[in-house]
C-alpha positions in Angstrom: 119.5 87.5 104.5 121.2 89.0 107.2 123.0 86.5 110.1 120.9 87.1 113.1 122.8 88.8 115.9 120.4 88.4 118.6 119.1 85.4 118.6 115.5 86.7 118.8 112.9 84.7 116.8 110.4 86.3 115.3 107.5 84.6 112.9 105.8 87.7 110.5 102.2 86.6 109.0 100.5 87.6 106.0 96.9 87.3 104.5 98.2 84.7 101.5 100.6 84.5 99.2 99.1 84.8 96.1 95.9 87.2 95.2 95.2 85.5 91.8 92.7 88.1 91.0 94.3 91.1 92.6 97.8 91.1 91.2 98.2 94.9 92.0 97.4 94.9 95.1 99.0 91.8 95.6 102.4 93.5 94.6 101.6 96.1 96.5 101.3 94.3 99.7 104.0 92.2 99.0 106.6 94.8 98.4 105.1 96.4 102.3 105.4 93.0 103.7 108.8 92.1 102.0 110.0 95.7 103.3 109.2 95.6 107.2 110.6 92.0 107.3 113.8 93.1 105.6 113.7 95.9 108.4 113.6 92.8 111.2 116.7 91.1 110.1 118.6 94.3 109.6 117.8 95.0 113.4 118.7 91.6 114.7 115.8 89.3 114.2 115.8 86.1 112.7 112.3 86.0 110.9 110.1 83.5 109.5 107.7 84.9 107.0 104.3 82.6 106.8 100.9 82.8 105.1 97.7 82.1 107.1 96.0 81.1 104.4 98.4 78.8 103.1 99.0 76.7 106.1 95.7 77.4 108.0 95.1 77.2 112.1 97.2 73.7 113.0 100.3 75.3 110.5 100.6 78.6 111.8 100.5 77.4 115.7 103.0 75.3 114.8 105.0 78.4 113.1 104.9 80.1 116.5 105.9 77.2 118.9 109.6 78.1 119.3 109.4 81.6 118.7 110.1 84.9 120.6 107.7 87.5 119.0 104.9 87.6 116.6 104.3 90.2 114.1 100.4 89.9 112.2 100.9 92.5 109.1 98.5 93.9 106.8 95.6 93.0 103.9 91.9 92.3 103.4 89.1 92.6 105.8 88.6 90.1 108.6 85.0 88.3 107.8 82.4 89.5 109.6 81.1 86.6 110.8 84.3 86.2 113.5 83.3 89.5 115.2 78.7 88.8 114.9 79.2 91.3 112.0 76.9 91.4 108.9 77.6 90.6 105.1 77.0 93.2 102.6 78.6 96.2 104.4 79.7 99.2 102.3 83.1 98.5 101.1 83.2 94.7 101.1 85.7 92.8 98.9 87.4 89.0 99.1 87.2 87.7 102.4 90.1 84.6 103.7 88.2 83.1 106.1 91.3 80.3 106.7 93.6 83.4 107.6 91.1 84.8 109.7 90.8 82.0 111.9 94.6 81.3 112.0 95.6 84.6 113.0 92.8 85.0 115.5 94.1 81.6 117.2 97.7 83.0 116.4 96.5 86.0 119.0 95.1 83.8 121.2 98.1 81.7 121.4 100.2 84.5 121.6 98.2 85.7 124.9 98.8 82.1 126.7 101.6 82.4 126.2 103.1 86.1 127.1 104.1 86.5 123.3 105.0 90.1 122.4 102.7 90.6 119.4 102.7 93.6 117.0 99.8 93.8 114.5 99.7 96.6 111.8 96.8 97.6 110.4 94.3 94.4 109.8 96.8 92.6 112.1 96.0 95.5 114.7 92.1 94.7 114.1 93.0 90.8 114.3 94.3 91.3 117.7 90.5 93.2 118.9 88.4 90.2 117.7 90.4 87.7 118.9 90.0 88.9 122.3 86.3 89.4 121.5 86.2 92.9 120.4 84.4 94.3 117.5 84.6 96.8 114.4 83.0 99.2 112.7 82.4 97.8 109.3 82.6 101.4 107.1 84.2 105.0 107.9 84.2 107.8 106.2 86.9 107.6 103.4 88.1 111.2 104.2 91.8 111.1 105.8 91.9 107.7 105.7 92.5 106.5 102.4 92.5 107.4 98.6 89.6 105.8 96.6 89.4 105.6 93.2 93.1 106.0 92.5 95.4 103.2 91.6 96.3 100.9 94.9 99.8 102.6 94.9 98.2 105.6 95.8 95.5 104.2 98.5 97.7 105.8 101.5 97.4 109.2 102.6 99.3 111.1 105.5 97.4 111.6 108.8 97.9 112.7 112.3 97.4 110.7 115.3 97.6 111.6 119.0 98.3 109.4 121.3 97.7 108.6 125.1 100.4 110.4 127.4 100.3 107.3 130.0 100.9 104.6 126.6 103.9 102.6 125.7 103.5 103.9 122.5 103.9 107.6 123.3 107.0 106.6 125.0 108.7 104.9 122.3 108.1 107.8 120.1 108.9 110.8 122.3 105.9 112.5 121.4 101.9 112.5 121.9 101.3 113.2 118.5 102.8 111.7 115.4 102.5 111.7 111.5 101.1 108.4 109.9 100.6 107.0 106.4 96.7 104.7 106.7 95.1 102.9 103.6 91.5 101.4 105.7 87.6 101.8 106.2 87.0 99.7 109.1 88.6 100.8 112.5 88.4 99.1 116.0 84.7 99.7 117.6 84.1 97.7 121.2 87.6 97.0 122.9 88.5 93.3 123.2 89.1 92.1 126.7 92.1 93.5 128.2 92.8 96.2 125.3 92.8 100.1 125.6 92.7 103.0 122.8 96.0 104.7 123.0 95.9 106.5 119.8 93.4 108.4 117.6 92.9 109.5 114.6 91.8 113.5 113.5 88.4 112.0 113.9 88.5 110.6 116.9 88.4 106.6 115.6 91.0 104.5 117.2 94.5 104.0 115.5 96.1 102.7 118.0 95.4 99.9 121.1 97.6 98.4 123.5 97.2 95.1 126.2 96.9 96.3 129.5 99.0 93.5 130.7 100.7 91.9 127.6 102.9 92.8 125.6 100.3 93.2 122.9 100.2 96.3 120.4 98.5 97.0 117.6 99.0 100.0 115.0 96.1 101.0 112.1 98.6 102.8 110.1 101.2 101.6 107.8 104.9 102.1 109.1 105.8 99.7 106.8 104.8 102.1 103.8 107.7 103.5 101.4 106.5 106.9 102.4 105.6 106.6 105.9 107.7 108.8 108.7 111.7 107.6 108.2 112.5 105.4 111.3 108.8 104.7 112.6 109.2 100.8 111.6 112.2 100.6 113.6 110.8 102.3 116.7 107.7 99.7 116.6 110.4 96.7 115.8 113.2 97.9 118.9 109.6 98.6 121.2 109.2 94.3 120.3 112.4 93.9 121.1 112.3 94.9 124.3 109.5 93.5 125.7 111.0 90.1 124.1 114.4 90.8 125.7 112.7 91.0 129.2 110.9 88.2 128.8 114.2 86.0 127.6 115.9 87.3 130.8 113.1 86.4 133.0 113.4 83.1 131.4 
């Protein structure tokens, strides 16, 4: 582990720790996961990797008391029951109900108190039904993942355009960038406070931002071995800064 340089804190949450009866794509995760918090300490950050499920709603708050930033990362669908969704949806595998509820709370917590808060991917639809939002249980598979393939080969390469007037654009120069996504369900109705900033080729959401927080959430994977060189860093240095203003103000 890197010495932390900066003295920012950061705690990075997963689904579990263990997928018993998805050891593929338990790897597979992991090695994602593993990857973007390596990428945090090599920029600075002294991170705290968790599982929701593992220490449930009371541990995780208590994971995030003294830190700076908050990052919510990747892995199985959020049950439906948290955004008045229905069972049996096209699609459906294992549900953690005990990481749902303690990375919905983590959000929550996060917004009381001013926490700059990345979510990628499922931690990008955590963020929308924690602030009441909802999601469309099924897309079209086409340009959004691989099916039928080995989990190793679940991502495929997409564009995405994003809002001229977002944070987002800014911190990557452009409108339009070049993702790797592996998901069927995308952001619907807009939690309280959130906006679309980027889209997909299809016009579903990819991308949503706080209007007022320094909240952002990402569907793709930057974390991916194959996604764009750099884009994890961009998303990392953009949490930095917000939690650098924030330290000053304090």
């Amino acid at each position: 582990m890197i010495e932390n340089s900066t003295g920012r804190r950061l705690v990075m949450v997963e689904v579990t720790e263990q997928r018993e009866n998805s050891p593929a794509y338990d790897a597979y995760v992991r090695t994602m996961i593993d990857r973007a918090a390596a990428e945090a300490r090599d920029s600075g950050w002294d991170v705290n990797q968790v599982s929701a499920a593992d220490i449930g709603v009371d541990g995780l708050l208590q994971a995030a008391r003294d830190v700076d930033a908050v990052v919510i990362m990747g892995g199985e669908d959020i049950d439906p029951r948290f955004y008045d969704g229905e069972r049996g949806y096209e699609g459906e595998g294992e549900h953690f109900e005990v990481a749902d509820a303690a990375q919905i709370e983590l959000v929550r917590f996060a917004v009381t108190r001013g926490l700059p808060l990345l979510g990628i991917c499922r931690g990008h639809q955590v963020i929308n039904v924690a602030l009441g939002g909802t999601l469309l249980q099924h897309v079209d598979d086409a340009g959004h993942r691989n099916v039928d393939l080995p989990v190793e080969y679940a991502l495929v390469e997409h564009p995405v355009r994003l809002a001229v007037s977002s944070t987002l654009r800014d911190r990557f120069g452009s409108d339009h960038i070049v993702v790797q996504s592996a998901h069927h369900q995308v952001v619907d109705r807009l939690g309280l406070g959130l906006q679309a900033v980027g889209w997909a080729h299809d016009g579903h959401i990819e991308a949503i931002e706080h209007r007022d927080l320094p909240i952002t959430g990402v569907q793709w994977h930057p974390e991916a071995l194959l996604a764009p060189a750099g884009q994890l860093r961009v998303l990392l240095d953009g949490l930095a800064v917000q939690t650098d203003a924030l330290l000053e103000i304090a």
